[in-house]
C-alpha positions in Angstrom: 9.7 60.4 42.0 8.6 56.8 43.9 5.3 57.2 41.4 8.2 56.9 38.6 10.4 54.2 40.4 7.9 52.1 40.6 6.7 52.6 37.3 10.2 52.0 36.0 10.3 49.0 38.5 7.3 47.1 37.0 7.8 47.3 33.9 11.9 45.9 34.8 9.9 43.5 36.3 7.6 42.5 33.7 9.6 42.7 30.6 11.2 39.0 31.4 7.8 37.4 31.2 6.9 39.6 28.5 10.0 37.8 26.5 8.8 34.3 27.7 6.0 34.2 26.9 7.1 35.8 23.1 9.6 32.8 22.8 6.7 30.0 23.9 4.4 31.6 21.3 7.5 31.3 18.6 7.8 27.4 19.5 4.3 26.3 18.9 4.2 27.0 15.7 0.8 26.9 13.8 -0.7 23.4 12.5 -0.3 22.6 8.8 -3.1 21.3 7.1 -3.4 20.1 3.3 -4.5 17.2 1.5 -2.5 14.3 0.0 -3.7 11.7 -2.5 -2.9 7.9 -2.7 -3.3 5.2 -5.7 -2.9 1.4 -5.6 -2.6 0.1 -8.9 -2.3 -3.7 -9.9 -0.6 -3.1 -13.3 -1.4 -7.3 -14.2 1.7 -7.2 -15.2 2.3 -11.4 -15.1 4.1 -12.5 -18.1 1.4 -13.9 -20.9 -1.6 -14.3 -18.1 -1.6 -10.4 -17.3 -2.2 -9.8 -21.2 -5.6 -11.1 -21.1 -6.0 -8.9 -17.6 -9.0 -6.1 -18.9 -10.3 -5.3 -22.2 -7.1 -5.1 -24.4 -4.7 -7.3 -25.1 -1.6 -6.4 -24.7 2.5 -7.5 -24.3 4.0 -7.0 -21.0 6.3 -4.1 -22.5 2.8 -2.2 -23.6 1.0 -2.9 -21.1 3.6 -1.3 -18.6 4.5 1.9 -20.8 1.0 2.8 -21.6 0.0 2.3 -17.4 3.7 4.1 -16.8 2.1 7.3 -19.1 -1.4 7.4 -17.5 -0.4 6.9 -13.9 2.6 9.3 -14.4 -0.1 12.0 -15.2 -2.8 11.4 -12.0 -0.4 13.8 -10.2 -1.0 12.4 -7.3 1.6 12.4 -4.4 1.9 8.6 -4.0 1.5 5.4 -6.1 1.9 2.0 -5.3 2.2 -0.6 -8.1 1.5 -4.4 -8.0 1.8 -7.4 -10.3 4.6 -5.3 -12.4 7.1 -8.2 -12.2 8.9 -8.0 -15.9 7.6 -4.8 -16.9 9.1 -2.7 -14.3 12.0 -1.3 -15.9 9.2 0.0 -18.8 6.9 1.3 -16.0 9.3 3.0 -14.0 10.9 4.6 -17.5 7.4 6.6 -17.8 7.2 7.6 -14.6 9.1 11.4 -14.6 7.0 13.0 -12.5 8.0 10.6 -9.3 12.1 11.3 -8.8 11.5 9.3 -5.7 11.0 5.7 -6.6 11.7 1.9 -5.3 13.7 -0.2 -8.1 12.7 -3.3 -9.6 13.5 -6.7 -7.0 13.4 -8.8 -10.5 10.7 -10.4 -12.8 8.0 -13.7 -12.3 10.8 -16.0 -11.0 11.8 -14.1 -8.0 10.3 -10.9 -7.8 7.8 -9.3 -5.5 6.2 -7.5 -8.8 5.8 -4.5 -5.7 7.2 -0.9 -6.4 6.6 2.7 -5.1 6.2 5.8 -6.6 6.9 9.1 -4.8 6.7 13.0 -5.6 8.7 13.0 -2.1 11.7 11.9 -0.8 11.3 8.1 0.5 14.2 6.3 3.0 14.4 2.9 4.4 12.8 0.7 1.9 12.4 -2.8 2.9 10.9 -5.7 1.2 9.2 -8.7 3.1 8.7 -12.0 1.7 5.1 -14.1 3.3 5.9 -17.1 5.2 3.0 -18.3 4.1 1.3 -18.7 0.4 -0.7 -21.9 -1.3 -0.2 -23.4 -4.6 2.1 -23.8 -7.6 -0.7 -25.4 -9.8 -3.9 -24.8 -7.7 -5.2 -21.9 -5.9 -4.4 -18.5 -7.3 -0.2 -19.9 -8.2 1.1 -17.0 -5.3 3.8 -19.8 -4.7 5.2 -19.0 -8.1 6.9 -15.4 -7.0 8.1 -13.6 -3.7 5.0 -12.4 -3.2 5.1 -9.8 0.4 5.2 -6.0 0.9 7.4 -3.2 0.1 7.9 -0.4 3.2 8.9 3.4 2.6 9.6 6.2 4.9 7.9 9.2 3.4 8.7 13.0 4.0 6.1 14.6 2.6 7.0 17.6 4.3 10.5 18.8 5.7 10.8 17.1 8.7 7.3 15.0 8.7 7.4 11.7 7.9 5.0 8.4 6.5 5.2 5.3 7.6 3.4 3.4 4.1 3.6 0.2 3.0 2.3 -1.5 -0.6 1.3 -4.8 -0.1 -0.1 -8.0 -2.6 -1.9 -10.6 0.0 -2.5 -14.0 -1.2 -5.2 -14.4 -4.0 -7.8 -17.0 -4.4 -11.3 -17.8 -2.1 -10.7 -21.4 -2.0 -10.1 -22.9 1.4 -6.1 -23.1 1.3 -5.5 -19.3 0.1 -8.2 -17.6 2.3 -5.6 -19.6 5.3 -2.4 -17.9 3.8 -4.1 -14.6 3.3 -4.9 -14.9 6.8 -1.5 -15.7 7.9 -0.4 -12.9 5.8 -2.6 -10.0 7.7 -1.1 -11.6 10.9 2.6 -11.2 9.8 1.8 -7.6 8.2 0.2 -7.0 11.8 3.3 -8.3 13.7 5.2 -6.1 11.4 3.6 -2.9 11.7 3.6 -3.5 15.6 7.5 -4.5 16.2 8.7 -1.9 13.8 5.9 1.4 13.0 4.6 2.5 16.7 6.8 5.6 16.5 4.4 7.7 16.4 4.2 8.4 12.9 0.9 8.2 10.5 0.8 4.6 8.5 -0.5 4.2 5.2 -1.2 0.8 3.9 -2.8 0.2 0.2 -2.5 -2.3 -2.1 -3.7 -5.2 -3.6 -5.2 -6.7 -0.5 -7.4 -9.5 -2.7 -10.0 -9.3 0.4 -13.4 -8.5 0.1 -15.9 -7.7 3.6 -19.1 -8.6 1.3 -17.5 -11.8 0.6 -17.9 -12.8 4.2 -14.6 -15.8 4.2 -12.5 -16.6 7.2 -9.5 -14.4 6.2 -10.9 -11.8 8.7 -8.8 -8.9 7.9 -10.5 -6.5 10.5 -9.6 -9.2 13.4 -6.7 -9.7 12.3 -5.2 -6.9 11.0 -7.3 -3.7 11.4 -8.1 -4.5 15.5 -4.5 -5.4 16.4 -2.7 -2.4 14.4 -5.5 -0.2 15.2 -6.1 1.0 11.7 -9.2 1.8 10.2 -11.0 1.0 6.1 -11.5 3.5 4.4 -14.0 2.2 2.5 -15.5 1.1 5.4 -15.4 4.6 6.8 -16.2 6.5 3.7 -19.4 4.1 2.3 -20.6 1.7 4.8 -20.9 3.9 8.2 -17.6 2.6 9.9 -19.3 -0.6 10.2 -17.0 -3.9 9.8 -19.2 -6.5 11.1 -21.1 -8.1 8.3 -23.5 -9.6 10.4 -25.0 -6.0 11.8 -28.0 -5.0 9.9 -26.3 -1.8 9.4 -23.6 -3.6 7.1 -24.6 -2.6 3.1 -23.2 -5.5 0.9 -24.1 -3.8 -2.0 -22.2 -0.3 -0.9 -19.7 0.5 -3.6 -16.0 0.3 -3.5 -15.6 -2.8 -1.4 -13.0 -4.6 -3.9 -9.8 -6.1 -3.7 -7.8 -3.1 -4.0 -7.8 -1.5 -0.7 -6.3 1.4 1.9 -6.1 1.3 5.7 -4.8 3.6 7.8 -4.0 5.4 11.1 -2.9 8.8 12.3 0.1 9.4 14.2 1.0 12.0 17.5 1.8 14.1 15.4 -0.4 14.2 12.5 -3.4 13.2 11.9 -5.1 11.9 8.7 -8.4 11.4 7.4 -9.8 10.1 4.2 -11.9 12.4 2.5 -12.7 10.7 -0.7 -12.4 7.8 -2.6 -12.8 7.1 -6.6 -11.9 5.0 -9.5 -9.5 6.6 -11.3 -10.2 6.7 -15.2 -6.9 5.1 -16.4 -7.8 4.0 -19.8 -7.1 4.1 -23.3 -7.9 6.3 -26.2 -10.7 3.8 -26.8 -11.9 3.1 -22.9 -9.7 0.0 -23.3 -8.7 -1.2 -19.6 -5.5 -2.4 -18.7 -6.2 -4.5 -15.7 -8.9 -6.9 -14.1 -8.9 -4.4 -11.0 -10.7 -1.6 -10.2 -8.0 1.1 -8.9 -8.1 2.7 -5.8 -7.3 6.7 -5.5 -7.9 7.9 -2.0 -7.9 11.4 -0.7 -6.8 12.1 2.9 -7.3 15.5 4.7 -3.8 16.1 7.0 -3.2 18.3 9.7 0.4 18.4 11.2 -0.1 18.9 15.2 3.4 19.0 16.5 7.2 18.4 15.4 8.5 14.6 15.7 11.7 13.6 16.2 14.2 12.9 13.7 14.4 9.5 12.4 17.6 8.2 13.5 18.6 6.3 10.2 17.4 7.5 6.9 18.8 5.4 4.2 18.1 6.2 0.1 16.9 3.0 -2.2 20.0 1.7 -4.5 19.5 -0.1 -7.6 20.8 -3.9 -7.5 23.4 -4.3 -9.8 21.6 -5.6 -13.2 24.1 -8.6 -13.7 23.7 -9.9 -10.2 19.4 -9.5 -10.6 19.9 -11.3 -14.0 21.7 -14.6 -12.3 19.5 -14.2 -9.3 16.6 -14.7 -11.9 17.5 -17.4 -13.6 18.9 -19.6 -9.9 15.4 -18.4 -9.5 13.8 -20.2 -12.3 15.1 -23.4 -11.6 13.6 -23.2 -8.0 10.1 -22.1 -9.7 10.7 -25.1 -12.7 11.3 -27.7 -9.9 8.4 -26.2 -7.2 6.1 -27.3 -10.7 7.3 -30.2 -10.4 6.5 -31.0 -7.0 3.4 -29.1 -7.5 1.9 -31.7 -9.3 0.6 -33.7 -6.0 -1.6 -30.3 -5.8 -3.8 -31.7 -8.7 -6.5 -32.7 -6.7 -7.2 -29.5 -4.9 -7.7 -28.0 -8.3 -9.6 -30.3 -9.8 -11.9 -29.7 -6.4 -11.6 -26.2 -7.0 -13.1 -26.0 -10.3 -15.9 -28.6 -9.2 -16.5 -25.9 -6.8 -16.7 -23.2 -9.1 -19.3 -25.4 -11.1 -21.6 -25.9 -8.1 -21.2 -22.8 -6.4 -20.4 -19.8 -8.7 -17.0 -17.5 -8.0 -17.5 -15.6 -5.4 -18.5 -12.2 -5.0 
């Protein structure tokens, strides 16, 4: 009989603990893992100037619904689009298989010419002008439009979420641009700082107009990549992790290094790791190119550790009201007509700029 008790008594005894250590088993639920895919696309979508962007000359309305048709069928999970100022509405109109979109902030006069393109649910959008950009006339005319980045909250998955942001830097190599592009990877960095450590994975691609081989004083990895701590991925993928140009290690002649570009970081509680990175054939029926970029698809491998919390404010984009865009557009044209103007005293800095050209060559 006390042979039975204490069977009876330690099992009693175990059966708690048995239960406990059931329900910590249920909690940590298994890691997810999958891949997701990324493009950046600069659409050269500039009114009359983007036509002669590639090998086929096009009107802004083409141009936009024949990109909208090949990018809609990549079936990737995420697109960001740049330079699509006035073709937007045409783009967008192609793109049925991303629901989950961005709308159009307006054409050349005051819009960012930035969208996003989602297979997933995106919250929180939020479009950031640069406090700093050169020339009207001269440089690369980024003083001509609201040039910035557009932000989106991703949930790729229920309940795991993206921080990823499409961004167009100031273009142009000559002395005054290279500045503002380098103010404008400090403010992204401030950004991304102040408002994205929450733990969450960050995505940033776009048209970044920033070349490592090119060796200028921008310095994105000092003063972006080091502060944010985010990594290249074409650094990572075809030059050995290596960002210093002056190591012997650095190839200058490795593939991929272009203006279009993706950087990222994993978060607590997923991690994410590019895998691969091509050129996507989006072309014509003829091999007819539709911009003076070379797109950037990236591949990242994910794996989902642990369950973050629940952002506490998840807000769905809403289209501007049309008639309110329209009148912002043309207030916005006068600004742009009298900024011209005054652009005029820029003259000489562009008639050094092509001087330069002459003696020097473009630059890689």
């Amino acid at each position: 009989m006390k042979r039975i008790l204490s069977v009876i008594l330690a099992a009693l005894l175990a059966l708690p603990f048995g239960f406990a250590a059931g329900a910590e088993d249920a909690d940590a639920a298994p890691a997810r893992t999958g891949t997701l895919k990324f493009i950046a696309y600069n659409v050269s979508g500039i009114p009359l100037v983007g036509g002669f962007q590639g090998s086929s000359f096009t009107t802004t309305k083409e141009r936009a619904q024949t990109l909208g048709k090949l990018l809609n069928g990549t079936d990737v999970d995420f697109i960001g689009t740049e330079e699509d100022f006035n073709g937007a509405p045409y783009l967008a109109a192609e793109m049925t298989n991303y629901p989950f979109h961005s709308y159009t902030s307006g054409g050349l006069a005051q819009g960012q010419g930035l969208n996003v393109y989602s297979k997933y649910k995106i919250y929180n959008v939020e479009r950031v002008k640069w406090r700093l950009e050169y020339g009207t006339v001269s440089g690369s005319m980024d003083a001509v439009s609201n040039k910035g980045f557009i932000y989106a909250l991703v949930e790729f998955a229920e309940g795991v979420y993206i921080n990823v942001i499409n961004v167009h830097m100031d273009a142009g190599y000559d002395a005054l641009s290279v500045l503002a592009r380098a103010d404008n990877f400090k403010q992204l960095a401030a950004y991304i700082n102040e408002n994205l450590n929450d733990g969450r994975p960050l995505i940033v691609q776009g048209d970044f107009n920033f070349k490592f081989k090119r060796e200028l004083k921008d310095d994105m990895y000092n003063n972006l990549l080091v502060p944010t701590g985010t990594k290249d991925v074409w650094a990572e993928l075809s030059n050995h992790g290596i960002y210093d140009t002056s190591d012997p290690e650095f190839n200058k002649i490795a593939p991929g290094d272009d203006l279009d570009r993706i950087i990222y970081r994993s978060g607590d509680y997923m991690t994410i790791t590019p895998i691969a990175k091509t050129v996507p054939p989006l072309t014509g029926e003829n091999g007819e190119r539709y911009t003076d970029h070379n797109p950037m698809l990236t591949e990242f491998e994910y794996t989902i550790t642990g369950s973050e919390p629940t952002p506490e404010n998840l807000t769905e984009p809403v289209e501007e009201n049309p008639v309110l865009l329209t009148l912002k557009e043309i207030v916005w044209a006068f600004v742009r007509l009298i900024q011209m103007v005054l652009g005029l005293v820029e003259f000489p800095y562009l008639a050094y700029q092509g001087i330069d050209i002459l003696v020097n060559g473009k630059a890689p």
